[in-house]
C-alpha positions as CSV (number, residue, x, y, z in Angstrom):
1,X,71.5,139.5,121.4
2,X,71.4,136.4,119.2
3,X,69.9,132.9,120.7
4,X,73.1,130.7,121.3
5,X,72.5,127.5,120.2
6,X,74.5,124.0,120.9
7,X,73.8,120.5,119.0
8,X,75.9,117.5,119.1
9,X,76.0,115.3,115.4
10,X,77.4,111.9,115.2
11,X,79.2,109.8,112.3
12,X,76.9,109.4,109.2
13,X,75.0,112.2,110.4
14,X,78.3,115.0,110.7
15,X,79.0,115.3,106.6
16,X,75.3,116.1,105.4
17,X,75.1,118.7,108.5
18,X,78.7,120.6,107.7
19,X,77.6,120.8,103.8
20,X,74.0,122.0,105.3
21,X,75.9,124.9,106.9
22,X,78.4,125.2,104.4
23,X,75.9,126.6,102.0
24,X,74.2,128.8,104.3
25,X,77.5,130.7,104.1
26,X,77.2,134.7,102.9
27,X,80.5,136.7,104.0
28,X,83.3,134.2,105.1
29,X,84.3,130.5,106.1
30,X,87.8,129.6,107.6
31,X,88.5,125.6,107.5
32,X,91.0,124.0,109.8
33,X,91.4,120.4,109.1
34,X,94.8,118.1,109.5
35,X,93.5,116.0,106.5
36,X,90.9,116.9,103.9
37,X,90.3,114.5,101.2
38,X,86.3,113.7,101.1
39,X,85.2,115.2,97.7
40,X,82.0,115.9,98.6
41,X,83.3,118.6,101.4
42,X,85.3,119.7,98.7
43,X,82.3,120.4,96.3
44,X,80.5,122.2,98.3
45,X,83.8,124.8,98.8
46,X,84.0,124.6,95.0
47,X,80.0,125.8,95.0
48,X,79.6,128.9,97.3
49,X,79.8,132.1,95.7
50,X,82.8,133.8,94.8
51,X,81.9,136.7,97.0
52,X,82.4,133.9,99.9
53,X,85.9,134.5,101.2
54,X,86.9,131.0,102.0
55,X,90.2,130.2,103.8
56,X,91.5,126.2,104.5
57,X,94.3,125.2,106.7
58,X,95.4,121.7,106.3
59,X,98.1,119.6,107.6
60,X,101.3,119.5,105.0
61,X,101.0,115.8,103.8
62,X,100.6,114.6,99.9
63,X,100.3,111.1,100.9
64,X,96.4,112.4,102.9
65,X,95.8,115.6,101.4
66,X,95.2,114.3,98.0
67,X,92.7,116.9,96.7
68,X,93.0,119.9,93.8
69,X,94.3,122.1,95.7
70,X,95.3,124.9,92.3
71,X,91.8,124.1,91.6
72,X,90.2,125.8,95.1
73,X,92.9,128.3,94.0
74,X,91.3,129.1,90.8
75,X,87.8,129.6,92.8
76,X,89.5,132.4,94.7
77,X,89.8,129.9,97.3
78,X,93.2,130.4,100.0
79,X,94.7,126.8,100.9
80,X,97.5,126.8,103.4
81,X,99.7,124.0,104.1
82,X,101.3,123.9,107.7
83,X,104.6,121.8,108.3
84,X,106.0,123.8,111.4
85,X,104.7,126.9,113.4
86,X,106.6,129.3,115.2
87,X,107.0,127.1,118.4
88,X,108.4,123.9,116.2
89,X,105.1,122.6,116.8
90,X,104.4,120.2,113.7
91,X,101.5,118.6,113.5
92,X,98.4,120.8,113.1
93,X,95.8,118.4,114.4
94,X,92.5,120.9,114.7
95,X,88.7,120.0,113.5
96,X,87.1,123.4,113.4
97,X,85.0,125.4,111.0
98,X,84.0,128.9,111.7
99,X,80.9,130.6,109.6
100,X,80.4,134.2,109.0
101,X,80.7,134.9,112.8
102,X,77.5,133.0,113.4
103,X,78.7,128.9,113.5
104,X,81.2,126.8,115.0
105,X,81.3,123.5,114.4
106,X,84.1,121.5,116.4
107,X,85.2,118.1,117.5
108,X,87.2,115.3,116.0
109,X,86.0,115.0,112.5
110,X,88.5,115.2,110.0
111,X,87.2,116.3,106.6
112,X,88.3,112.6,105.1
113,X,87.0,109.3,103.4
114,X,87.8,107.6,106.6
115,X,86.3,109.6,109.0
116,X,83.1,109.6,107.5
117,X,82.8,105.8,106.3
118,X,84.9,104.1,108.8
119,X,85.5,105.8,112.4
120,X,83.0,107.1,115.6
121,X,83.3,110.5,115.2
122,X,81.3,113.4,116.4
123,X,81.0,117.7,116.5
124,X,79.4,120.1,117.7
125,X,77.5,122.9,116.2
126,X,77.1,125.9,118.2
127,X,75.4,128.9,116.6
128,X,75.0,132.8,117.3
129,X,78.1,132.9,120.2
130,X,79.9,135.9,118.2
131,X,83.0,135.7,120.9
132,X,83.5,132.3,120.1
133,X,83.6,132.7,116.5
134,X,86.3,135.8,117.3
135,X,88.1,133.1,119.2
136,X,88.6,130.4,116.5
137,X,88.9,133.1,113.6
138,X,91.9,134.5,116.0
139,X,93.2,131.0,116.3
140,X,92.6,130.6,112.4
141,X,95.1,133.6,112.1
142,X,97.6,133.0,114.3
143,X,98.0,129.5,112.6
144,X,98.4,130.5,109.5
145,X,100.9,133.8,110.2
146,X,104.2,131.3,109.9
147,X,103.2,130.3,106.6
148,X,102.6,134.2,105.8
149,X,106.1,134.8,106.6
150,X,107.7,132.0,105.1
151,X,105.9,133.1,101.7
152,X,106.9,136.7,102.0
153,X,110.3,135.7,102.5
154,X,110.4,133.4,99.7
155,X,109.3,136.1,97.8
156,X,111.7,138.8,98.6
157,X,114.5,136.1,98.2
158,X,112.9,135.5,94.1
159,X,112.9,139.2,93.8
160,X,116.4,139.7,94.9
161,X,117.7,136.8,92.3
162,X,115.5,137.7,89.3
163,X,117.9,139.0,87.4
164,X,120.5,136.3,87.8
165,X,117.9,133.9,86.6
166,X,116.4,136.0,83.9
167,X,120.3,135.7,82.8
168,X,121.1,132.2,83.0
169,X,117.5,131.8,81.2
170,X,118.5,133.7,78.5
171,X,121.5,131.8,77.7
172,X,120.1,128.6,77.9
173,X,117.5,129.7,75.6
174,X,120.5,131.1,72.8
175,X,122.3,127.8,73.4
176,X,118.5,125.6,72.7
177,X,118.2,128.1,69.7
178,X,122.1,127.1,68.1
179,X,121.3,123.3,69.1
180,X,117.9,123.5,66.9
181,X,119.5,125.4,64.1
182,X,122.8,123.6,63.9
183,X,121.0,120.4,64.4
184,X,121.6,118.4,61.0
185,X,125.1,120.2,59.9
186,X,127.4,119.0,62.4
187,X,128.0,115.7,63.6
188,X,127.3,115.7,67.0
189,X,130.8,116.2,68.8
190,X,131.3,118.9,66.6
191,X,128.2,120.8,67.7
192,X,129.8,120.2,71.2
193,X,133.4,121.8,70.0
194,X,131.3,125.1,68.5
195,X,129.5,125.7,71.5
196,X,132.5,125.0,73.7
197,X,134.5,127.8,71.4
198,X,131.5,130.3,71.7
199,X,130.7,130.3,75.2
200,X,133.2,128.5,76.9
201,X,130.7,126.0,78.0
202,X,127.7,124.1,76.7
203,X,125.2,124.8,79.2
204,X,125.1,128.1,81.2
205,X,123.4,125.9,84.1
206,X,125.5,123.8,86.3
207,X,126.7,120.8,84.2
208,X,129.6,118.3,84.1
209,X,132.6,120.3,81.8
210,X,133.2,117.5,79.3
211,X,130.4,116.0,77.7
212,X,130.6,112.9,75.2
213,X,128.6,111.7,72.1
214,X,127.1,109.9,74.0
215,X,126.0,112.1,76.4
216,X,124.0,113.9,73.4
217,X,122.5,111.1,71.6
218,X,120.8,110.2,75.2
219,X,119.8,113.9,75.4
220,X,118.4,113.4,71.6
221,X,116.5,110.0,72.9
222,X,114.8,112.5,76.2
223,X,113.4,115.2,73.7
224,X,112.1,113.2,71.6
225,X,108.3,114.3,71.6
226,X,106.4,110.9,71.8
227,X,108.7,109.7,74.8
228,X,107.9,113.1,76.6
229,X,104.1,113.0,76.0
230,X,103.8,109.3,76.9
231,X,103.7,109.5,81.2
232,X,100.7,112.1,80.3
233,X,98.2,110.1,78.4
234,X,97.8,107.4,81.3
235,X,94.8,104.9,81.5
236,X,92.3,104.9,83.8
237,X,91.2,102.0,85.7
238,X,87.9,100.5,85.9
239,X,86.5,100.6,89.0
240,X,86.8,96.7,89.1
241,X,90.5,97.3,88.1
242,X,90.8,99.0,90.9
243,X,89.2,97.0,93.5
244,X,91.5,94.0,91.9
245,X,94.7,96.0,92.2
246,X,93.7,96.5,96.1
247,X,92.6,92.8,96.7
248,X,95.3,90.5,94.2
249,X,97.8,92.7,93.0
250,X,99.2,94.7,96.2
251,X,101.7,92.9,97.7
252,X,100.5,92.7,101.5
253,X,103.3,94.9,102.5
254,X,102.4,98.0,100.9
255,X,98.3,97.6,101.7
256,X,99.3,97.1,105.4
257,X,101.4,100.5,105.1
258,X,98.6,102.6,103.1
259,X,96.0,101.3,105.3
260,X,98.2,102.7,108.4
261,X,100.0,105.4,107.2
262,X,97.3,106.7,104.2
263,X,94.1,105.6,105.6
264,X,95.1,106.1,109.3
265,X,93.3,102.9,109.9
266,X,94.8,100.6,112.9
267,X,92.6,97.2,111.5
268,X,94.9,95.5,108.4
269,X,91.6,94.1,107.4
270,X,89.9,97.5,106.6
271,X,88.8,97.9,102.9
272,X,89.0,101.2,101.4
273,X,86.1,102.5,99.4
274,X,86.4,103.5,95.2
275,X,87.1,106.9,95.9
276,X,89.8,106.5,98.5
277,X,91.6,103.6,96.2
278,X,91.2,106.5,93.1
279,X,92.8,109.1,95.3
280,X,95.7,106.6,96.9
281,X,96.5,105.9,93.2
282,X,97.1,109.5,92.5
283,X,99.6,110.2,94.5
284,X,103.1,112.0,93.4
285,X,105.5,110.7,96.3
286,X,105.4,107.5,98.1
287,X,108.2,107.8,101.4
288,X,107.9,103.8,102.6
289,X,111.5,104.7,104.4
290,X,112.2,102.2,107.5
291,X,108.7,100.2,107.2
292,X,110.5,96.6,106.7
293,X,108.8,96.6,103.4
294,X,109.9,93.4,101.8
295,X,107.9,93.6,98.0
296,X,106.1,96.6,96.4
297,X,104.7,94.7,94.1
298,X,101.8,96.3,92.7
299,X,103.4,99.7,92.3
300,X,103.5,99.9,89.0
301,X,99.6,100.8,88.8
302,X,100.3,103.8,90.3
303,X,101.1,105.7,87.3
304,X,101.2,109.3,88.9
305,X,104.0,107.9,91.0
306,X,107.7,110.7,90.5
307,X,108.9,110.3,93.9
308,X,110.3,107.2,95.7
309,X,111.9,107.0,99.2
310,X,112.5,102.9,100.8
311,X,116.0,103.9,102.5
312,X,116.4,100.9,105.3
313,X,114.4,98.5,104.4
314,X,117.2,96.0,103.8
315,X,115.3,92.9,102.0
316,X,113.9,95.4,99.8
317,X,116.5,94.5,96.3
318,X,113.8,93.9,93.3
319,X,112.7,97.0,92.0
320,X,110.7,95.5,88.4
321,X,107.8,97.2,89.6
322,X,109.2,100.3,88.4
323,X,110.3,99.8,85.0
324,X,107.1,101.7,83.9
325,X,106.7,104.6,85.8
326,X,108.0,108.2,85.1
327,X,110.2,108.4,88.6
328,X,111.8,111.9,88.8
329,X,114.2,110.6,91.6
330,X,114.3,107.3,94.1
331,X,116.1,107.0,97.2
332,X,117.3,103.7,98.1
333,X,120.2,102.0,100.2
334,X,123.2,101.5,99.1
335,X,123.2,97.7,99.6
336,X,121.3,97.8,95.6
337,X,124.9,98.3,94.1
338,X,125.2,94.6,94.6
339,X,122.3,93.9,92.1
340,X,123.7,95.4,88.9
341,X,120.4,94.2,87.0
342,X,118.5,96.9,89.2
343,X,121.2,99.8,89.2
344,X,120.4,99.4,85.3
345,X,116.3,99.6,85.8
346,X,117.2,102.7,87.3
347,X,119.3,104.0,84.2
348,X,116.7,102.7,82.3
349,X,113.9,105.3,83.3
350,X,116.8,108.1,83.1
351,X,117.3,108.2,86.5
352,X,121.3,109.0,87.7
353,X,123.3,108.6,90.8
354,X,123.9,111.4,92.9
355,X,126.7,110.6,95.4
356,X,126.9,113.4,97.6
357,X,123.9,111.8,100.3
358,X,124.5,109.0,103.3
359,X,122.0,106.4,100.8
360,X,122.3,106.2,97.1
361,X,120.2,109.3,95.3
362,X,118.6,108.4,91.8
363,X,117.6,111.5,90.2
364,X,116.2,112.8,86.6
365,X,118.7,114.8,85.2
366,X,119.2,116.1,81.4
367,X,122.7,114.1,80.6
368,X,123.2,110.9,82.5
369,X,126.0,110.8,85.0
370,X,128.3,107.6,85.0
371,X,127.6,105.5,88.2
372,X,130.8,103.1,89.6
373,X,130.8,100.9,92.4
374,X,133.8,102.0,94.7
């Protein structure tokens, strides 16, 4: 029977000690963190063997979670996102590691930025107690089983539909085909009459029936290449770029809401460190929904930006910031159809109104739908 060992580590001393351990791994490691976004914790996954089965459980939040995830993938590592268990539970809050049935370590270190520059934090290390490693592999399991299920459904559902979409594929792909090659012999609206008389509609996807010249030529404007490859050849920042953004730029609104709600920091005077202003720049969706948030000034830096959501914050109405970012969709109150000059930024980046939702629903769509104020 194996010595059973127990050692306590404390802030600045926890990181070095899990990527110590981390590497001493030979058969398996299961991760269960509610936010992961320290880049050193994930190079040393990145660096264990491939013949180190490696599974991570995380909490389901973009705005924290800001890592490569496909990339982990690609190292044959699994990644599971948790939003709601079995029980309606949402909020997978655990701090454990569990190392080829030999380590533990447990306590209330997060696998973040924050946690290791800026809060007390400790864990324990307890080594050769095999039943307590069965214990938090079990735990591990049962954790991850919802998402399992959810998955395996998913995928029964894609099965069961292939063939519609492997239909409604092919006919958009015959009606791209008879766009490109009847491109420069018809005028425009006659295009649209052929198409109409061949297939009864333009589109085999869900589309409005009647489409106007207009319509096209704005379709025309979306394909064209330069426009498409623009949002993908953004700029870095300099690392004193950065720090200015966070300092001058940021209206005080937001940086109180990302330090809270990003850096789960309670003091509004907390400065974030380079790495944790590179990853907060990164982010895909920013939900700032019923924070009072009275500028976003700044916003416009964050180039990665597609996703928007500000609904009731009512003395939020200038939305300039926007004007060069590649949103996919914002959703806003509908108190903006007062300010015409910002219902226009919206059409502007592409974006159209979709009025079946309680808040006005700006979304990227292929042909622009008409917005009126009723």
């Amino acid at each position: 029977m194996s010595k059973i060992t127990t050692i306590a580590y404390f802030d600045s001393d926890i990181k070095p000690q899990i990527i110590e351990l981390l590497r001493t791994a030979k058969q398996e490691v299961f991760i269960a963190s509610a936010w992961f976004n320290d880049e050193e914790l994930y190079g040393a996954l990145v660096d264990l063997p491939r013949t180190v089965k490696v599974k991570v459980l995380i909490k389901k939040d973009d705005e924290r979670n800001t890592l490569d995830w496909m990339k982990l993938g690609d190292c044959g590592i699994k990644v599971y996102q948790l939003l709601q268990d079995n029980e309606g539970r949402s909020l997978m809050h655990n701090k454990f590691c569990m190392i080829d049935n030999h380590t533990v370590i447990t306590g209330s270190y997060n696998w973040t930025n924050g946690a290791n520059y800026s809060n007390f934090e400790n864990v324990v290390v307890i080594e050769g107690d095999v039943e307590l490693c069965e214990q938090y592999k079990k735990q591990f399991e049962n954790l991850i089983e919802p998402i399992i299920d959810i998955l395996q459904n998913q995928i029964k559902d894609l099965i069961s539909q292939k063939d519609i979409y492997i239909e409604k594929v092919e006919k958009l792909m015959e009606w791209i085909t008879s766009y490109v090659e009847n491109y420069n012999k018809f005028p425009s609206n006659e295009l649209i009459k052929l198409e109409a008389e061949r297939n009864g509609s333009i589109n085999p996807m869900v589309i409005p029936e009647s489409l106007s010249q207009s319509n096209i030529i704005q379709f025309e404007e979306k394909i064209n290449t330069e426009k498409l490859a623009e949002p993908f050849h953004v700029q870095e920042m300099t690392r004193p770029e950065i720090f200015k953004w966070w300092k001058e730029e940021l209206s005080r609104d937001l940086k109180s809401f990302f330090i809270i709600n990003y850096f789960n920091q309670e003091n509004l005077n907390f400065q974030p460190d380079f790495e944790g202003l590179k990853n907060l720049l990164s982010i895909e969706r920013l939900d700032i929904s019923r924070k009072n948030i009275k500028s976003i000034s700044g916003i416009s830096k964050m180039k990665n930006l597609r996703k928007i959501s500000c609904v009731e914050n009512p003395n939020l109405t200038n939305f300039k910031e926007i004007e060069n970012l590649n949103l996919f969709s914002i959703h806003c109150d509908t108190q903006i159809k007062k300010f015409p000059v910002e219902l226009q930024r919206f059409r502007n980046l592409g974006l159209s109104l979709d009025k079946n939702t309680s808040y006005y629903y700006w979304k990227k769509e292929i042909s622009n739908l008409e917005e009126t104020n009723n």
